[in-house]
MARNURO-942524 format. One line per field, with one value per residue (C-alpha): x, y, z; residue number from 0. Coordinates in Angstrom, 1 decimal, always signed. Layout:
BEGIN
x	(X:...) $
y	(Y:...) $
z	(Z:...) $
n	(NUM:...) $
//
This chain:
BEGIN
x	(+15.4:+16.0:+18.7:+17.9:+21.0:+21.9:+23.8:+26.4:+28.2:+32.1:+33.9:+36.8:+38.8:+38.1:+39.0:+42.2:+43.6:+43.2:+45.3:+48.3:+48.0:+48.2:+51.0:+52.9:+52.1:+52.2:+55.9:+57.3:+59.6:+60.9:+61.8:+65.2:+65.6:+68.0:+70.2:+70.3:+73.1:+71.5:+68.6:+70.1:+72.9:+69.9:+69.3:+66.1:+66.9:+70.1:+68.0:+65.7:+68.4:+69.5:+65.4:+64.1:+66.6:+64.8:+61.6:+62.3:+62.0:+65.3:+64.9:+66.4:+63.9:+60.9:+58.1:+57.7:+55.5:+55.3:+52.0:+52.3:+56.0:+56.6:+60.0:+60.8:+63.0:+61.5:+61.9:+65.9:+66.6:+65.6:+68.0:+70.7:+69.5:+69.8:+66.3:+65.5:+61.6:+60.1:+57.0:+56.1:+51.9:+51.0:+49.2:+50.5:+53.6:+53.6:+55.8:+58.1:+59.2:+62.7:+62.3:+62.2:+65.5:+67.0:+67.1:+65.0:+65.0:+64.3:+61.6:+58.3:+55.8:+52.1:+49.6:+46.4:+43.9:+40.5:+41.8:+44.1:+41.0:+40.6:+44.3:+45.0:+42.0:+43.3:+46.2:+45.6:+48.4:+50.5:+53.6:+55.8:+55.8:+53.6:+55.0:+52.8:+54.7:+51.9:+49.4:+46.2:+45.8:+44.2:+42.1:+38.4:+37.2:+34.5:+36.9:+39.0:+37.7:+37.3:+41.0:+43.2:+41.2:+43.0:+45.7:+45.3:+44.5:+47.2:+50.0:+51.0:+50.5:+52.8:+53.7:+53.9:+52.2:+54.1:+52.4:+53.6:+51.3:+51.1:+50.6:+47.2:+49.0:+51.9:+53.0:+51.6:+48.9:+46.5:+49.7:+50.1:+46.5:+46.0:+49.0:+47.9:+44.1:+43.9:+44.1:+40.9:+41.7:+43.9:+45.3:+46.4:+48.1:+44.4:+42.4:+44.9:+45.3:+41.4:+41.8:+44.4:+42.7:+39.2:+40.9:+42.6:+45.9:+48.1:+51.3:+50.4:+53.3:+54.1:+57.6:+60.0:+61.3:+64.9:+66.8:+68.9:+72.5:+74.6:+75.8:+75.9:+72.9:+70.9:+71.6:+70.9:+67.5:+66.7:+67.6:+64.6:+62.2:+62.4:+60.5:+57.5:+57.6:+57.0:+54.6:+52.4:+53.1:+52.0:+48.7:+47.4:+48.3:+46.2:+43.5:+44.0:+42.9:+46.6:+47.2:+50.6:+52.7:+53.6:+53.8:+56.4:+55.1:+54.8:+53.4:+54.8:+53.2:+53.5:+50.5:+51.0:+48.6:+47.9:+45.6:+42.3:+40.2:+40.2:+37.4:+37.9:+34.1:+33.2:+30.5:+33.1:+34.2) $
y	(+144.2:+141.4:+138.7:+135.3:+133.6:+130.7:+127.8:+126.2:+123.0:+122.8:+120.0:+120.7:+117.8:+119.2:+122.8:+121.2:+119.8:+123.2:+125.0:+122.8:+122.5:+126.7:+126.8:+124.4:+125.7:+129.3:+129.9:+126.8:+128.9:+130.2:+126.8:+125.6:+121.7:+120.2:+117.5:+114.2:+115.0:+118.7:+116.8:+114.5:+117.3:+119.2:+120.3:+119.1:+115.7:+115.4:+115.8:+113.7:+111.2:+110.9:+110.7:+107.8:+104.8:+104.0:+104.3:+102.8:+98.7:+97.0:+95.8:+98.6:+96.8:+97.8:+99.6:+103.1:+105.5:+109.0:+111.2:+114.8:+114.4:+118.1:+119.0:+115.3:+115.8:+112.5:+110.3:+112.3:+110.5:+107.1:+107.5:+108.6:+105.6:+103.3:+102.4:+101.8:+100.7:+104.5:+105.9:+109.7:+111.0:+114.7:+117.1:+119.0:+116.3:+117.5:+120.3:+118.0:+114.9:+116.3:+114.0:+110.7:+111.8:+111.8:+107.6:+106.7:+103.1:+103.6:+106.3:+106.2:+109.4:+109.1:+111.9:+112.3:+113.1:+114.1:+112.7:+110.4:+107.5:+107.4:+106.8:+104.3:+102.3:+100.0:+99.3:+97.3:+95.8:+97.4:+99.3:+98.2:+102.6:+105.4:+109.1:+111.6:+114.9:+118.0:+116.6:+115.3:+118.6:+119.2:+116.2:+117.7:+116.2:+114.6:+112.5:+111.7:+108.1:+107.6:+108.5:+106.9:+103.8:+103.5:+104.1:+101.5:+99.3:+100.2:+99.0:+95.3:+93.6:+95.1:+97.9:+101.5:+105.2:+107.6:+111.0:+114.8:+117.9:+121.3:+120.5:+122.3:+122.4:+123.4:+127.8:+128.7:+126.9:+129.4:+130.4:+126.7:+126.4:+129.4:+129.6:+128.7:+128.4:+124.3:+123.2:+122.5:+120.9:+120.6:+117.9:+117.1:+114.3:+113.1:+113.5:+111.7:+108.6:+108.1:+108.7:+105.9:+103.7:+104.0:+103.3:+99.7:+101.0:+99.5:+100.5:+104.1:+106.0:+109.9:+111.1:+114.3:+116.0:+115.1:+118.1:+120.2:+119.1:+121.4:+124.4:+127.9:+128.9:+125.8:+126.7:+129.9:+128.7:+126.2:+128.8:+131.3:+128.8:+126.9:+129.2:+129.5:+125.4:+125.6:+128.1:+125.7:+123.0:+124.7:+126.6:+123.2:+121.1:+123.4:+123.8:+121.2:+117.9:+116.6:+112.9:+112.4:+114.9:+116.9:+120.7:+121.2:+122.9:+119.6:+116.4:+113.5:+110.0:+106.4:+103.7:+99.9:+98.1:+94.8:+92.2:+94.5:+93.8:+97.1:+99.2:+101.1:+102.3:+104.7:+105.9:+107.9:+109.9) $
z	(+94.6:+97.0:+95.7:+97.5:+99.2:+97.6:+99.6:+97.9:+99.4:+99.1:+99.7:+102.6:+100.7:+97.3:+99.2:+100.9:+97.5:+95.9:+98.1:+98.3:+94.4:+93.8:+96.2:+94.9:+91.2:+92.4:+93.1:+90.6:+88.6:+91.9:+93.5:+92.7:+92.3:+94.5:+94.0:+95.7:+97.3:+98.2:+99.5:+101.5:+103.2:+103.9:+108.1:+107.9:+106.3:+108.1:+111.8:+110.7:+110.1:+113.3:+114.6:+112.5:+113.2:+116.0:+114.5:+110.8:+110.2:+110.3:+107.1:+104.2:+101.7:+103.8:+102.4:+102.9:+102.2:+103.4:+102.7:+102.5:+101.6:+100.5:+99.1:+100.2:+103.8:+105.2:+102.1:+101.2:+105.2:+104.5:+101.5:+104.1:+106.0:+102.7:+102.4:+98.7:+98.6:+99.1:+97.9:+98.3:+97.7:+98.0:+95.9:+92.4:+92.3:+88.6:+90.2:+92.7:+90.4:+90.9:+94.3:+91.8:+90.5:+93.6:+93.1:+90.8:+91.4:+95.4:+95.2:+93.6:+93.7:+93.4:+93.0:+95.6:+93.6:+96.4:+99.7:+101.5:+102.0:+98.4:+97.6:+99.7:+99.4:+96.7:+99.0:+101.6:+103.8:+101.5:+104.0:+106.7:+107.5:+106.8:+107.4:+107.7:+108.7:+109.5:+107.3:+109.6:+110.7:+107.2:+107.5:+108.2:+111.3:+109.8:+107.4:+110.3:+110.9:+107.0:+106.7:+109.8:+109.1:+105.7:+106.9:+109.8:+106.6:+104.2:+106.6:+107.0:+110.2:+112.7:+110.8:+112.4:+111.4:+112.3:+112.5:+113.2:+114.0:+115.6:+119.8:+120.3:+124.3:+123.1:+124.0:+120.2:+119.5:+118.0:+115.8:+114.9:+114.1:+111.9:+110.1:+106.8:+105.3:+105.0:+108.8:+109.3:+113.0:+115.8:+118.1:+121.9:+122.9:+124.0:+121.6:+119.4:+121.6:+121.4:+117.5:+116.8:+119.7:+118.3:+115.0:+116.0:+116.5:+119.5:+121.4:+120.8:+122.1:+122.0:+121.6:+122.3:+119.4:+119.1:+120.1:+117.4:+117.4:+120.1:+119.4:+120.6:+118.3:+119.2:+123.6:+123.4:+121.2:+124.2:+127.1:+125.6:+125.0:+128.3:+130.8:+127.9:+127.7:+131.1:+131.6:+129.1:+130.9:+134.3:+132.6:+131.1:+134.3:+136.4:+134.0:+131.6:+131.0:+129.7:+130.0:+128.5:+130.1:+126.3:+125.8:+122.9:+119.8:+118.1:+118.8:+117.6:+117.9:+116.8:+116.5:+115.6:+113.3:+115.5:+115.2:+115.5:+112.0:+110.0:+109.9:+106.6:+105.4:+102.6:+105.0:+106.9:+104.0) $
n	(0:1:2:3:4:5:6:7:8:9:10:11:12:13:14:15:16:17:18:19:20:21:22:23:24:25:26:27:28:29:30:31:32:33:34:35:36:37:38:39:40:41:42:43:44:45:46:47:48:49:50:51:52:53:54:55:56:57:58:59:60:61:62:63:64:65:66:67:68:69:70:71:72:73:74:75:76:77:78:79:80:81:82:83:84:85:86:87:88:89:90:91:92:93:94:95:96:97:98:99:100:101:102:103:104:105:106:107:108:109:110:111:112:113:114:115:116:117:118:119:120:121:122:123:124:125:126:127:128:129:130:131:132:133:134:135:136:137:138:139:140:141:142:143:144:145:146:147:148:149:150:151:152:153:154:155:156:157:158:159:160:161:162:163:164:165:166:167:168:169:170:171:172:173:174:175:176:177:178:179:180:181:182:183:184:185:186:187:188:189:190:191:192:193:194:195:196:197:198:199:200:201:202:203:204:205:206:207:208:209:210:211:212:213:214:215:216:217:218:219:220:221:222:223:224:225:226:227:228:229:230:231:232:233:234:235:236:237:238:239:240:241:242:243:244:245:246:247:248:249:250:251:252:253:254:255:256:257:258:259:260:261:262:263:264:265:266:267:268) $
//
């Protein structure tokens, strides 16, 4: 007996949301909840300390929000920096409202509930910063549009995005791209630039990571991983297309909302 195929349509955000809501739910009673102070001595949050000043507004009432904000290493910085107007969205935060306690009067956490569009589509010219640390590699490619236009829309006039993501010219990127089921696409420092520019975002600028504090470890770390950097940088120069000159394992870049009109449309979804 022949049983006919039958097609069934699944939505990459719906797929997306699942994933990052097991794994946070999966290992729960595992995860230890960290202290504010734990938070805020933490490597991660400590590095990105020293990163952000130059980035962040001036102004330590800004409004901040970072998307994707995991066990909260971005937002437990801007409380190193003294920021006190944070706001944190992922997926599952019913497992990560430890990251409230940390300052509850600074931080507030909201849950994404399809996709990043849909959440901030009620917020127009609402932040001065978005964060978004390894999240738009999970975007789909055809909600790409749909998304970094609300995010061009949720920030105030000359506020910044700030985004982070494997470097698909970078010495690992098929490691970077496969390393867990929800990327669903992967970046160069091109094919960014045309996303934020298409998108209305100006000064769009792409950064170094900020090297490890010095120490023996953190040499000796450098010293193994220089000739592969530049055996990247060689391969994609000769047979590459690379406008911007950046081969680390992560790309880091910056866009500006300016005076360009939003384009924000549910068409793009």
């Amino acid at each position: 007996m022949n049983v006919p195929w039958i097609a069934i349509r699944v939505d990459p955000h719906a797929f997306v949301a699942e994933v990052y809501r097991r794994m946070s739910s999966r290992h729960r009673a595992q995860r230890r909840v960290r202290s504010s102070t734990e938070a805020k001595n933490d490597p991660r949050a400590v590095q990105a300390a020293r990163e952000l000043p130059g980035f962040l507004p001036q102004d330590d009432q800004a409004a901040i929000l970072d998307i994707g904000f995991g066990e909260g290493w971005f937002l437990a910085a801007c409380l190193r920096l003294g920021y006190t107007n944070l706001s944190g969205a992922d997926f599952g935060i019913e497992n990560k409202t430890y990251v409230k306690a940390w300052a509850p009067n600074a931080i507030q956490l909201y849950e994404i509930e399809s996709d990043i569009g849909s959440f901030l589509a009620d917020k127009p010219e609402t932040y001065d910063f978005i964060h978004m640390s390894h999240v738009i590699e999970h975007i789909p490619k055809h909600s790409l549009l749909w998304v970094v236009d609300a995010l061009y829309r949720a920030l105030k006039p000359g506020g910044v995005l700030m985004l982070r993501t494997p470097n698909m010219e970078g010495p690992c990127a098929n490691s970077s791209l496969y390393v867990t089921l929800a990327h669903e696409y992967g970046f160069s420092s091109s094919n960014m630039n045309s996303l934020l520019d298409i998108c209305g975002f100006d000064d769009i600028c792409f950064h170094a990571p900020c090297p490890l504090p010095v120490g023996l470890k953190q040499r000796l770390g450098t010293l193994i991983r220089w000739p592969f950097l530049k055996q990247s940088k060689i391969r994609h120069r000769l047979f590459g297309v690379n406008e911007h000159g950046h081969f680390e394992s992560e790309l880091v870049a910056t866009g500006r909302r300016g005076d360009f009109p939003p384009l924000f449309d549910r068409k793009y979804r």
